[in-house]
C-alpha positions in Angstrom: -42.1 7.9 30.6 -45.4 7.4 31.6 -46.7 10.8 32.2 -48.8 11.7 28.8 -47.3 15.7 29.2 -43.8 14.5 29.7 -44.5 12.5 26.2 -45.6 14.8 24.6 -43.2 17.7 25.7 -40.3 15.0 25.2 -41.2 14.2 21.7 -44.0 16.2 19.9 -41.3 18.3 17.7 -40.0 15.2 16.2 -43.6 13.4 15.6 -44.4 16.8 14.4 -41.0 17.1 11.8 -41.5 13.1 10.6 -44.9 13.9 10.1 -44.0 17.2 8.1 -41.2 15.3 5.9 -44.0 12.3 5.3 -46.4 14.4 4.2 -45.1 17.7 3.2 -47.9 20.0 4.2 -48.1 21.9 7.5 -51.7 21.1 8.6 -51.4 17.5 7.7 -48.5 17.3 9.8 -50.1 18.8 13.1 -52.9 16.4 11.9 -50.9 13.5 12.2 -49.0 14.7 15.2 -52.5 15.3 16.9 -53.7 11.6 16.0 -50.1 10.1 17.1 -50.6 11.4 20.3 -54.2 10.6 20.7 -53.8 7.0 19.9 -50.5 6.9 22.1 -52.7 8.0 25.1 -55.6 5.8 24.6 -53.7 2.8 23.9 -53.8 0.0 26.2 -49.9 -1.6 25.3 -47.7 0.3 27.7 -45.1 2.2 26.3 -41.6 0.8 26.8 -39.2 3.9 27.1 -36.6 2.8 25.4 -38.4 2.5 22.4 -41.1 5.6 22.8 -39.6 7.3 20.1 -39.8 4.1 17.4 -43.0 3.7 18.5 -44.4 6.7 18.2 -43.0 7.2 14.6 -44.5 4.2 13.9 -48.2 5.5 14.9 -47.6 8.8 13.2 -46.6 6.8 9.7 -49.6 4.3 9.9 -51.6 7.8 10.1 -49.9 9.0 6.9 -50.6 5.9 5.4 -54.3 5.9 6.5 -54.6 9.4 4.9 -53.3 8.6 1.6 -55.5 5.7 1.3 -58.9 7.4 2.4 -58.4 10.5 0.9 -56.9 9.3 -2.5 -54.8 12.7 -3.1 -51.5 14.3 -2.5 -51.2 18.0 -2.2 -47.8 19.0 -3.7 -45.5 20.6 -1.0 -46.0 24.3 -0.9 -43.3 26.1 -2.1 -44.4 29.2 0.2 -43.9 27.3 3.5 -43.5 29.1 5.9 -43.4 28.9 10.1 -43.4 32.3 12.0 -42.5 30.3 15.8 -39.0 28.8 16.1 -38.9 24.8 14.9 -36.2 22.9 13.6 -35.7 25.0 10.2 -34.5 27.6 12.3 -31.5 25.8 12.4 -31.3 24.6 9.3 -30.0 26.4 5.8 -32.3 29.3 4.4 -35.8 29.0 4.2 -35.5 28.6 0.6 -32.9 26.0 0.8 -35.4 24.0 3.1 -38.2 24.3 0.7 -35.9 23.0 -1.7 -35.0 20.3 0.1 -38.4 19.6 1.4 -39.8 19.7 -2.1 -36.8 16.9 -3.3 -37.6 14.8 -0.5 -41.5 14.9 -1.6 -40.0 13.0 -4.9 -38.3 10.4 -3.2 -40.9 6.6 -2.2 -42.7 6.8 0.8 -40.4 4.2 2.7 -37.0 5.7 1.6 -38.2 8.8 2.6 -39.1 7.9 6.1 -36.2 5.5 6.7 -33.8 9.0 5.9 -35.8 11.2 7.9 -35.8 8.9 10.8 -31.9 7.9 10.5 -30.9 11.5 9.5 -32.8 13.8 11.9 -33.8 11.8 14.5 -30.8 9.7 14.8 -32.4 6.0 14.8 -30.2 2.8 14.4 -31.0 1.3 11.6 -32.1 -1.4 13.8 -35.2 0.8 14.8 -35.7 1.9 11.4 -36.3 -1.8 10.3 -38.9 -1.9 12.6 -40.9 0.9 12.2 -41.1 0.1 8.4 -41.2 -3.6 9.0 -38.5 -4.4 6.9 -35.0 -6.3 7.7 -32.0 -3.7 9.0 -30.1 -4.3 5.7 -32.8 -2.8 3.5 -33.0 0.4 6.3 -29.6 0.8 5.4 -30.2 0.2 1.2 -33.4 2.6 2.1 -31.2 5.5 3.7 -28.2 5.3 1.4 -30.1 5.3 -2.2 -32.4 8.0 -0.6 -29.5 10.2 0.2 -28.0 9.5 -3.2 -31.3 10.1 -5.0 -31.3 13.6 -3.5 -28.0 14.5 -4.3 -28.5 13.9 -7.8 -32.2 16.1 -7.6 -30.1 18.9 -5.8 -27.5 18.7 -8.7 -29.9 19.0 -11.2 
């Protein structure tokens, strides 16, 4: 894929989602997804297309990351959220039930969190997941399974 609209046709959604589950707020999100995409086009390493999507998950976390460490604060997730166009929650439970999840997921570290978003939604081997977070496959797969359990004990609750 190295036509910049294909790209960004092909996989703005999911930078978009990854970025919304990182960071739980909606303009943050389109923040981050606006950044992924710029440093994806001005970057002089050619994109490999079998791992575009890895790689562009990567960017949009390093963003994240870059935000919480310049500005300091973390806006808790907006219990209101709402989007009026069709996304990926259209699909999903009610709008509450997402909230609900979205706020759960908010509670969960930074690394588990994007290790279950990536492996649940967006369907990455745990091979990719490894190294997007720079960690060793085995800890993806600690990563996704205590996050999942994590969140079935804060839905119990």
């Amino acid at each position: 894929m190295t036509d910049f609209t294909s790209l960004y046709e092909a996989f703005a959604a999911d930078v978009f989602r990854f970025a919304l589950y990182l960071s739980g707020d909606r303009a943050d999100a389109e923040d981050i997804t606006s950044e992924t995409f710029m440093r994806a086009w001005t970057s002089h390493e050619p994109i490999r297309t079998e791992t575009v999507k890895g790689y562009l998950f990567t960017i949009a976390r390093n963003v994240f990351l870059k935000q919480l460490r310049t500005s300091g604060r973390r806006a808790p997730l907006d219990e209101n959220l709402r989007d009026s166009r069709p996304s990926a929650f259209d699909h999903a439970q009610q709008r509450a039930e997402v909230a609900s999840v979205l706020e759960a997921m908010q509670s969960l570290p930074d690394l588990d969190r994007a290790a279950l978003v990536m492996r649940t939604f967006d369907e990455l081997p745990y091979r990719e997941i490894a190294r997007v977070l720079e960690i060793t496959e085995t800890a993806a797969k600690v990563k996704v399974h205590r996050a999942r359990a994590s969140l079935m004990n804060l839905r119990r609750a």
